[in-house]
C-alpha positions, 0 to 999 in steps of 0.5 A: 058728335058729343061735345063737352062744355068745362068751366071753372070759376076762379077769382079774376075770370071765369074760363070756359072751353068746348071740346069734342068727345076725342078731347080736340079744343073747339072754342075756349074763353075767358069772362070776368067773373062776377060777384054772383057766381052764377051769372059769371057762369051763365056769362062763359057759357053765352059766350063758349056757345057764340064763338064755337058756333056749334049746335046745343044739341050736340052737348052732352055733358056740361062740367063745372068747377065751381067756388060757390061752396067756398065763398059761402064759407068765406062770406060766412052767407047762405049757410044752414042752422046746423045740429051737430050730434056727437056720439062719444058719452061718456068720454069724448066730452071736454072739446064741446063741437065747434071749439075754437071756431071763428065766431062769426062762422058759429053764428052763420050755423045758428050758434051752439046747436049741438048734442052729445050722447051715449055711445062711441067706440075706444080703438080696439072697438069696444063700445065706450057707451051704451048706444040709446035710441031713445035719447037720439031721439029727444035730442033730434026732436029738441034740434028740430024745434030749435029750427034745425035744417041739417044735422052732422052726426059723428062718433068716436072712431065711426070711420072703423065701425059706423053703424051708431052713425047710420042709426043716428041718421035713420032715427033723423030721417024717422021724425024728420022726413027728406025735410032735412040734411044729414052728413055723416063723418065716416063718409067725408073725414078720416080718423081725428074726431074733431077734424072729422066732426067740422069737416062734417058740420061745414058740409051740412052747413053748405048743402042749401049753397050746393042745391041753390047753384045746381038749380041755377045752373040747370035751368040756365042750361035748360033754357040753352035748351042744352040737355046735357048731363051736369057734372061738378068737380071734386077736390081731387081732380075728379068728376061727381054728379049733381046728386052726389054734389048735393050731398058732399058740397065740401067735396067742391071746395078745392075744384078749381086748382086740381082742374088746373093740374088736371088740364096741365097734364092733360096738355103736356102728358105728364103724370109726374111734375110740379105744376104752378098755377098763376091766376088773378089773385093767387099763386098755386103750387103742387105736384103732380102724381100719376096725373092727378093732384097729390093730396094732403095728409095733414090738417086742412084749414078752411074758413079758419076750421081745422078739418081732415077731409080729402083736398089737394096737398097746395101752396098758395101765395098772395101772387097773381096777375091782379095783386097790388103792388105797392111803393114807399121810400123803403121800397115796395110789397106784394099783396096779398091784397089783389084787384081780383076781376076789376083788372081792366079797371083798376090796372095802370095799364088800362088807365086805373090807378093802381099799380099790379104785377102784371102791370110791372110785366108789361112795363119791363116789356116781357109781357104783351096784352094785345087790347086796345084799352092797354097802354105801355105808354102809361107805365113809362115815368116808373123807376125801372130798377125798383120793377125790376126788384119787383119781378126779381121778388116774384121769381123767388116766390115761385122759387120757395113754392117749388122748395116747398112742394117737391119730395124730391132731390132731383130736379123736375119738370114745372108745367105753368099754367094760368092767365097770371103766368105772363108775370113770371119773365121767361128768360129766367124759366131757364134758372128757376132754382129746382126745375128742370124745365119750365113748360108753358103748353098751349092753351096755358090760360084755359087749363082749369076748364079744360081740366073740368072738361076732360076729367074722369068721374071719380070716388074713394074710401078711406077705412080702418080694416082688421087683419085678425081674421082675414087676409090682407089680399082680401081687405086690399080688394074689398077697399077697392070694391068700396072705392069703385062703388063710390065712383060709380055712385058719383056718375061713373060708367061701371065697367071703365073704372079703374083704382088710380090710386093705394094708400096703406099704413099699418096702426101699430097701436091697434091690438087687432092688427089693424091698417088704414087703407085709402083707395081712389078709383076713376072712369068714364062719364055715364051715358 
């Protein structure tokens, strides 16, 4: 039997689950997850491989989805001395690269290492300068000097006509070697220059962060001596291979909540619904479309960096099971602040001294921990009316995260997964303001891992098209081959995959009679 380990590393624990190659659950557990990602990884895989019982040589695929990228950006930690290399002279100059970046983030990059030169494209691809091979290079060997480790190249309107961005890379890869990273914006953002260009930048910064934890992760496996293929996880709830996730680490950053809708499809078998996924710290919601996560079509700030990659359209709140609740004489807050994996230590109810949500849950007694370190007794001498208060505040927060994610007038089924679910009262799944039903499946608190587990390899482009001298039939199913070779090049099997999802919209301001396509196609693990 081919067995499939998934794992997702969230704030509070680290889940991981087995499955068999029909998807059956064979083992499925939690861990705290520790300050050093990896070893709260390594931690859930020992403790999966105990409880199943099953053979390492059984595994032939292992998934991840990870927050290795993401605390990096946070921490400001591990990040590469970036070169960023804009091409757009002689316009496209007043915003300098970076503008408005958090400082301490800029100085993590190495400073104001950056570069304009000639070239670029106006909007009905005229070429704003003349493209100069030998100013490209000046400026690489200058970077290189300086102690360039990775280099994110972009240029004005690139997602159209990419080719100065390609010879930029080329020239890099001349005087450099493989001894560099190189990120290209066409590759990884949409149209906007700035946006595009930190999306860029952020990705170059974290491709050290993206090796360091492969590597890690790989000979944790190999001294299991389980030899199995090794997956991440993508932002919109797909399946990239590791060499693919070395190149495109930004790509990771949003992994853990769209294993969470992923897995709450997978376990209810909706396509189409709200999910809600309560972990330790946070409370996340979003919709389910044709059983993946809905992206967003807005600005994505990460780190304090405005950026317009593709991630899941999310509502996020400070409301998990480990958030901090405080009381006062005028009455009480809730978070953001969170206990996060110090839970069991600092929790009332395992004898701690701070009081969380989940310890209002169990002292209302619509919740049960059965751990015989958790003692109701403990939460006795707190004013029920005020906790009360407190479980009422938190059922109007899951309330304004539904508002705010559903397109719909109608109401709608909410899936609610997560270990951080327990404080949402269940007599009041029938009355939450806009669901039709609250479904709490089986395996609730394991559906990111398992979402990694089950997921498809995935891909996708997103490219301005010109219909002056083609049809649109023929752009649509050229956008499709583009979007199939990117799945097949993130580790998917060829002839299993399929587009999952189109997005068109028509650039009136374009003279050429141009159109923005987006297509994201899945498939099948490779062998």
């Amino acid at each position: 039997m081919a067995l499939k380990v998934g794992i997702d590393v969230g704030g509070t624990h680290t889940d991981a689950v087995i499955v068999s190659d029909k998807n059956e659950i064979i083992a499925a557990v939690k861990t705290n997850t520790t300050p050093d990602v990896t070893q709260g990884i390594i931690a859930s895989l020992d403790l999966a491989l105990k409880t199943s019982g099953v053979s390492v040589s059984e595994i032939r695929y292992v998934m991840i989805g990870t927050t290795h990228c993401i605390n990096a950006i946070t921490e400001r930690r591990r990040l590469a001395r970036v070169a960023v290399i804009r091409i757009c002279e002689p316009a496209g100059k007043a915003i300098p690269p970076m503008y408005r970046w958090p400082h301490d983030l800029r100085s993590a990059l190495g400073g104001e290492l950056w570069y304009t030169v000639k070239g670029g494209y106006d909007y009905d691809g005229r070429k704003i300068g003349e493209f100069s091979d030998g100013e490209v290079r000046a400026v690489v060997r200058d970077a290189l000097q300086r102690g360039a480790e990775a280099f994110a190249v972009s240029g004005v309107f690139s997602p159209v006509i990419p080719e100065q961005e390609q010879r930029v890379h080329d020239i890099i890869r001349e005087l450099a070697g493989d001894g560099v990273h190189i990120s290209l914006s066409h590759k990884i953002g949409r149209i906007g220059l700035i946006e595009r260009e930190n999306a860029t930048i952020l990705n170059a910064a974290l491709f050290k962060v993206a090796q360091s934890a492969t590597e890690a992760i790989q000979k944790a496996c190999e001294e299991r001596d389980i030899h199995a293929k090794l997956y991440f996880s993508q932002n919109d709830g797909t399946l990239m291979s590791v060499e693919y996730a070395k190149q495109y680490p930004i790509l990771t950053i949003a992994s853990g909540p769209t294993n969470s809708f992923r897995g709450a499809s997978f376990l209810t078998n909706l396509k189409d619904a709200i999910v809600v996924d309560i972990g330790g710290t946070t409370m996340l919601a979003g919709m389910l479309v044709n059983g993946f996560p809905r992206q967003s079509a807005a600005a994505v700030e990460v780190g304090g960096v405005r950026t317009n990659f593709r991630m899941p359209d999310l509502v996020s709140f400070g409301c998990g099971g480990g958030t901090v609740v405080k009381l006062s004489s005028n009455g009480f807050s809730i978070g953001p602040e969170s206990v996060g994996y110090e839970l069991e230590r600092r929790a009332i109810a395992w004898g701690g001294d701070t009081l969380t949500t989940t310890d209002v849950a169990i002292a209302l007694g619509y919740a049960r921990i059965e751990e015989p370190n958790v003692k109701p007794e403990r939460l006795r001498n707190l004013d029920r009316p005020t906790l009360e208060k407190v479980a009422n505040k938190i059922v109007a927060m899951l309330e304004d995260a539904v508002e705010r994610v559903k397109t719909r007038k109608e109401d709608m089924p909410m899936v609610l997964v997560g270990g951080g679910g327990i404080i949402i009262p269940p007599e009041r799944y029938g009355s939450i303001r806009g669901v039709s039903e609250v479904i709490r499946p089986q395996a609730f608190q394991y559906a990111n891992a398992l979402g990694a587990a089950i997921a498809q390899v995935g891909g996708e482009i997103e490219k301005v098209f010109s219909l002056d001298n083609t049809s649109r039939s023929e752009v649509m199913s050229r956008a499709k081959e583009l979007a199939i070779e990117e799945a097949v090049k993130a580790g998917a099997k060829k002839d299993t995959v399929e587009v999952v999802d189109i997005d068109e919209v028509f650039l009136t301001y374009l003279p050429s009679n141009a159109v923005r396509v987006r297509v994201k196609a899945a498939g099948e693990l490779q062998a």
